[in-house]
N, C-alpha and C positions, 0 to 999 in steps of 0.2 A: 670139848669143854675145858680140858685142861692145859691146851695149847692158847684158846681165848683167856684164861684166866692169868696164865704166865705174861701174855702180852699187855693184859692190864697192868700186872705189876711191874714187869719190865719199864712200861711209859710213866708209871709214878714214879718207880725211882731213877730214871732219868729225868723226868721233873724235879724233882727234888735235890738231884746233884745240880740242874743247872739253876734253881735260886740259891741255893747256898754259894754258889762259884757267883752270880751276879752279887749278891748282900757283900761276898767277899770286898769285889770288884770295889764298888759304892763304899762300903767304910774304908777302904782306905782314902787318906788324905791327897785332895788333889795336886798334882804338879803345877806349880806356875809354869813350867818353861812348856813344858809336853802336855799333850794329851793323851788320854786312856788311849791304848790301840784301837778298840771298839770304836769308839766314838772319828778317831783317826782314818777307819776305814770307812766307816759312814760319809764323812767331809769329802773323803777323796770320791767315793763314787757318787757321790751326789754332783763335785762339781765334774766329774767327767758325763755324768748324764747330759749335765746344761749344757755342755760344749756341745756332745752329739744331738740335740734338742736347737741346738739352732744351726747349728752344720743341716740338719735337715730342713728346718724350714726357711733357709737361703737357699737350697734344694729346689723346697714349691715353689718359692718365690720366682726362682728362675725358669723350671719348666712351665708355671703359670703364664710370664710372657711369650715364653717359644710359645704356648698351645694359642693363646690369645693372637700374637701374631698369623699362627698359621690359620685359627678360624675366621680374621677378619679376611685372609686374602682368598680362603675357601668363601665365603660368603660373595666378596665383589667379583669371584670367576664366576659363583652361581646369577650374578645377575647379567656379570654379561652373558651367559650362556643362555638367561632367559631372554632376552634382550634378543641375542639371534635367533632364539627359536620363535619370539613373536614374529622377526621379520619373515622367519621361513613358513612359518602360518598364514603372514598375509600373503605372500607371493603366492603357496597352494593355494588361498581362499581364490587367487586374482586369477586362478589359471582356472581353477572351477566355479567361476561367477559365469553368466549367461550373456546373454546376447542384450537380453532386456535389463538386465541390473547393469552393465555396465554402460546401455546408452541411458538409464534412469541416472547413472553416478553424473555422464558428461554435459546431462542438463541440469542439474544443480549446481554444478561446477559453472559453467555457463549461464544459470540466474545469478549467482553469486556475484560475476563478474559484472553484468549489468545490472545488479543492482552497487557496486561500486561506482562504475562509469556514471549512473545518471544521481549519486549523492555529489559526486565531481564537480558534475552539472550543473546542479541544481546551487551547488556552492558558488562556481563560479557566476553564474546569472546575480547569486543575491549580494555579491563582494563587486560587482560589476567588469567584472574580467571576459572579454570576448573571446572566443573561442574560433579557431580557423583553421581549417583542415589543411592548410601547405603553411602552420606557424613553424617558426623556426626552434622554438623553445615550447617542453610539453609542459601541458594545462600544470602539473604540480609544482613545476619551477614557478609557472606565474605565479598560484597560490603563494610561494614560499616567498618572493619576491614582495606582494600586499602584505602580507603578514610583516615582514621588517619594514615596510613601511607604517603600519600600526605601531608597531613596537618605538619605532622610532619618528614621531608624528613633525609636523611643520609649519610655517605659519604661513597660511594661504586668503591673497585677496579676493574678495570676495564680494557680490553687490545685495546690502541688506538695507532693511529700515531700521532706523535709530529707533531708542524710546520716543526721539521728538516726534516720531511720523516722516523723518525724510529719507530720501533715497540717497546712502551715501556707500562710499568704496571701503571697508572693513577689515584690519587681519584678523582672520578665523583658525581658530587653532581644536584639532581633532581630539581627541582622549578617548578612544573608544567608542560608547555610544552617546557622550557627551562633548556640545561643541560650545567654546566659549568664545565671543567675540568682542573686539574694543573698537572702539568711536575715537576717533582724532580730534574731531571737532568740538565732542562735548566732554571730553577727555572722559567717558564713562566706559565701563564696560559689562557685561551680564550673557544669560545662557543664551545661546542661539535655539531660538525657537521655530520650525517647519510644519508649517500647516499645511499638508494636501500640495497644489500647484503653485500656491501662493508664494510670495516672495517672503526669506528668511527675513525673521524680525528677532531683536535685541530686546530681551526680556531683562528690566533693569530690577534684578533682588538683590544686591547684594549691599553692601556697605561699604562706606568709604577705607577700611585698612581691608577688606577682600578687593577691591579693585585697585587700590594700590600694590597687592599681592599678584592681579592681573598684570599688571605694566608691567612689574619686575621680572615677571615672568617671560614678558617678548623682549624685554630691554637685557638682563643679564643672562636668561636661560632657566632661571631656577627660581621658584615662587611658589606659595600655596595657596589653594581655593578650595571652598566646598564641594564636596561631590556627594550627588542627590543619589543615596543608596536607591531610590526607587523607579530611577529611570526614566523620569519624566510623568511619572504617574503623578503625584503631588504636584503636580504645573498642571496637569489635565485639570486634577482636582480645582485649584485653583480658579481655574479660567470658567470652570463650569459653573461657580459657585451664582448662587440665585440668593435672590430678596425675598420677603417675607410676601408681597404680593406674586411672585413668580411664583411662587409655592403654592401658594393658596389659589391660583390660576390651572394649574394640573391637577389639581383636586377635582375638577370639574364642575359639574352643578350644583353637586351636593354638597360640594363644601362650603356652598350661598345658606343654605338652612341652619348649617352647623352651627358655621360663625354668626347667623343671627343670633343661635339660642347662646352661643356664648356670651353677647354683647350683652344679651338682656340679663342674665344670670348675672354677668360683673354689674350692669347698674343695679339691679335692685339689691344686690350684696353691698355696694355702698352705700344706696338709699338707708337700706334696716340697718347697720354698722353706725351711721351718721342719728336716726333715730333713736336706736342701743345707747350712744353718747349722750344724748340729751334727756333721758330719762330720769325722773328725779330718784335721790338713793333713799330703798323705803327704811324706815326708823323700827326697828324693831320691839323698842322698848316703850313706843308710845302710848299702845293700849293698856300697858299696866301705869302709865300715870295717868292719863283719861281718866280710868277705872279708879283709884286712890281719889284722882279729885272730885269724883261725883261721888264718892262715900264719905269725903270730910266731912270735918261737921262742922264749918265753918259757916257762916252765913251764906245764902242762896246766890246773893248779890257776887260775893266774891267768890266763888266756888265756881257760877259760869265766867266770871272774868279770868281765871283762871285756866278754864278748861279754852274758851276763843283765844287766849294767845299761845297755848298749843298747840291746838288747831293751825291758827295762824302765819306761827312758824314749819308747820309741815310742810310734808310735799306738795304737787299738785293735784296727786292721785290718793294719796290718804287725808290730802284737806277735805278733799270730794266725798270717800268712805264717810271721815267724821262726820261732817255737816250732813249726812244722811242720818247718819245715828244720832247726831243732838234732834235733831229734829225730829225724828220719829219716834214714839215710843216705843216699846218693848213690844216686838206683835210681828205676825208673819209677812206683814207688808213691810216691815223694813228692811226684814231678813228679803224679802222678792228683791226690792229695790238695792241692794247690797250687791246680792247676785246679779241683775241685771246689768251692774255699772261694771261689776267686775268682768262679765262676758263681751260686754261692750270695747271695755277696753283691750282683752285677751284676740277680740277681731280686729280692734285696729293693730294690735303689737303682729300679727300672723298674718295682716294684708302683703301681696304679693311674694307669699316665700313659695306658693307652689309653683311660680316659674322657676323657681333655682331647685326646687327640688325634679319637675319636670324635665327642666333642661340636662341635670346629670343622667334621666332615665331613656330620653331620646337621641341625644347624641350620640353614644357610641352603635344604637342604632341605624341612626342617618349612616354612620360613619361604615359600618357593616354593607347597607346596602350600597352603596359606591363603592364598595371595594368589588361585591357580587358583580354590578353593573360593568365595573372595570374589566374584571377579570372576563367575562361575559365578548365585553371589545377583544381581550387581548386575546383569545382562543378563534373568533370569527376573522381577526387576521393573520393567525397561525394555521385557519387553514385556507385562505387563499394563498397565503407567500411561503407557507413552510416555516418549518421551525429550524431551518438550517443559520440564521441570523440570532445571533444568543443576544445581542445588543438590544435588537427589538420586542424580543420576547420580554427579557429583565427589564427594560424600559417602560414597560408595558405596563408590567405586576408592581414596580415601585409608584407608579401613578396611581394604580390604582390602592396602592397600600398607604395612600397621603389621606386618604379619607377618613381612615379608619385611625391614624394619626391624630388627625383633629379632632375627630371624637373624643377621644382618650384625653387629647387639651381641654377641650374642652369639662369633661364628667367627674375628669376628677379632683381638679379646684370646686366644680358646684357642689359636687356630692360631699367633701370636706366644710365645705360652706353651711351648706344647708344644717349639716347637723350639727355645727355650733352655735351658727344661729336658733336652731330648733332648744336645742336646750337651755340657750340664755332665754328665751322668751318661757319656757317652763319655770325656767328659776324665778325668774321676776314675779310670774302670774302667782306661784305655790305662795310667795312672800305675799302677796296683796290678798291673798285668801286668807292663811292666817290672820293676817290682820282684820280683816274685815268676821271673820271669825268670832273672836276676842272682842271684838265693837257689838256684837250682836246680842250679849248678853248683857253688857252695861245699863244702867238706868242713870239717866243724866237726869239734872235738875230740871224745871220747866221755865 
């Protein structure tokens, strides 16, 4: 206890000698020239730290590259080292493979080879390069040979038919899979077209600065022309192209019924159109002057002179209405007679619209069953001939899908038909009802 107790006091009063020796330090006044020794030895090891603080880490720096060095060059022995050890794996795998794996490896190896040889083959047949077993030059030189001849193309005479239809002498010039050829005599030039066995023919599309873009091209070397990104497909297209009766001819039978109901559906849509036009515009406001003039109180004489040039001046459908109701008195026969004129005329406005409505509902019908029919042909000769010919088959189902085409033309101009006309003959009829309405209650003079 007493030796713990001396050591406390001992470190107080060395604490306390060494602030009174710092407060010393501190109030005195600073040197400009010098500094405190404390502070002086401070400066100096702190900059001899920095120097040994980077003296070491030019140090890492350096042993960083040596180690870096030495693990890239450790790494590229480890692969070649692996490197050898896979080849000394496949040599053990080669020396304990069997009898049967390794004549399995030398007929692969040996399909491989013939299926090279007969792509070769098969190139050279389609480039037209003959093949001979005592040639002097192998099959690849030839390949290599047509190929700079592609690359580098030529103008070759050639015997073709003009646009005119004559048989004349032509230079044809290659481009790949396109060939273009010019006419001397009609100074034209266009694609060279091959039909089958048939003799090349001069397809003239183009326009006068692309064939003057032609000649330049035989005459200095260098010219430009269109080139058909599609190969000849668009000239197919072209040449195939059909008329409106050609069309309507692969439809087959059924496309006889169609196009009748079409015929008929467009006339009588003109007929009631042409009708709708002539129809008088009903007056809306007439029954309330009708009505005013048979309650004046003007003399009888003048009262119906007034209400007949009313009348008069109307239409020909509410002149008719009127003159029922002057003439009728007040009573249920004239209300019949009203109704009767007005359903009269509601049958003549509605005569022949159920063939245009008929026709949108049968059409696509008809059109349905000629495609059935079609398709029905095109299966009974997919299975005598096979369905190895895609031409015939698609040819097949596009013919019979012209039916169902027509339908469709047909149904849905009538069906758009039908219900505008349906609703103009509503509107008209509602408007002559009201009116005839309104007349029914009137009491005209006598």
């Amino acid at each position: 206890m007493f030796w713990s107790h001396f050591r406390l006091c001992g470190g107080g009063f060395l604490a306390l000698c060494l602030m009174f020796h710092l407060s010393h330090v501190f109030a005195q006044p600073p040197n400009k020239t010098e500094l405190p020794p404390v502070e002086a030895e401070l400066m100096r090891r702190i900059t001899q730290s920095n120097s040994e603080l980077q003296d070491l880490q030019k140090k890492i720096s350096s042993k960083s590259r040596e180690y870096a060095q030495k693990l890239e060059q450790k790494e590229r022995s480890v692969k070649e080292l692996r490197k050898e050890a896979g080849a000394q794996q496949r040599l053990a795998d080669e020396q304990l493979l069997s009898l049967e794996k390794l004549k399995e490896r030398v007929d692969q190896w040996t399909t491989q080879s013939n299926y090279q040889a007969h792509m070769l083959n098969h190139y050279s047949d389609a480039i037209g390069i003959a093949q001979k077993k005592n040639a002097e030059r192998h099959l690849l030189e030839l390949i290599h040979d047509r190929a700079e001849s592609v690359l580098s193309p030529q103008w070759k005479q050639v015997q073709v038919i003009s646009a005119e239809g004559k048989l004349v002498q032509a230079p044809v010039l290659k481009l790949g899979p396109v060939e273009i050829a010019l006419d001397n005599q009609s100074r034209s030039g266009g694609l060279l077209v091959r039909e089958g066995s048939l003799e090349a023919r001069i397809l003239d599309v183009f326009d006068s600065s692309t064939q003057a873009g032609l000649w330049a091209l035989q005459s200095e070397g260098r010219g430009y022309y269109p080139f058909d990104p599609t190969l000849g497909t668009a000239l197919q297209l072209r040449s195939q192209g059909e008329g409106l009766m050609e069309h309507l001819r692969k439809g087959g039978i059924w496309a006889i019924p169609i196009v009748f109901f079409g015929f008929m559906s467009l006339l009588i849509a003109l007929i009631k159109a042409g009708q709708f036009l002539r129809l008088p515009k009903v007056d809306q406001g007439l029954a309330e002057r009708l009505s005013e003039a048979a309650r004046s109180e003007n003399n009888a004489r003048q009262s119906a002179d007034n209400i007949s040039n009313m009348i008069a001046s109307a239409g020909s459908l509410q002149r008719k209405l009127a003159q029922i109701a002057v003439s009728n008195p007040v009573s249920q026969q004239r209300d019949d007679l009203l109704v009767a004129y007005l359903m009269e005329n509601k049958h003549l406005l509605e005569k022949y619209m159920g063939v245009v409505a008929t026709s949108a509902a049968v059409a696509p019908l008809l059109g349905l069953l000629g495609t059935v029919s079609g398709m029905i042909d095109t299966f009974k000769m997919m299975t005598i001939f096979g369905s190895g010919d895609a031409s015939t088959v698609s040819g097949g189902i596009s013919e019979a899908l012209i039916t169902t085409e027509l339908g469709l033309i047909v149904a849905i101009p009538s069906l758009i038909v039908s219900a505008l006309l349906t609703r103009q003959i509503k509107s008209y009829t509602h408007k002559l009802e009201n009116f005839a309405i309104k007349l029914s209650k009137v009491t005209f003079p006598a």
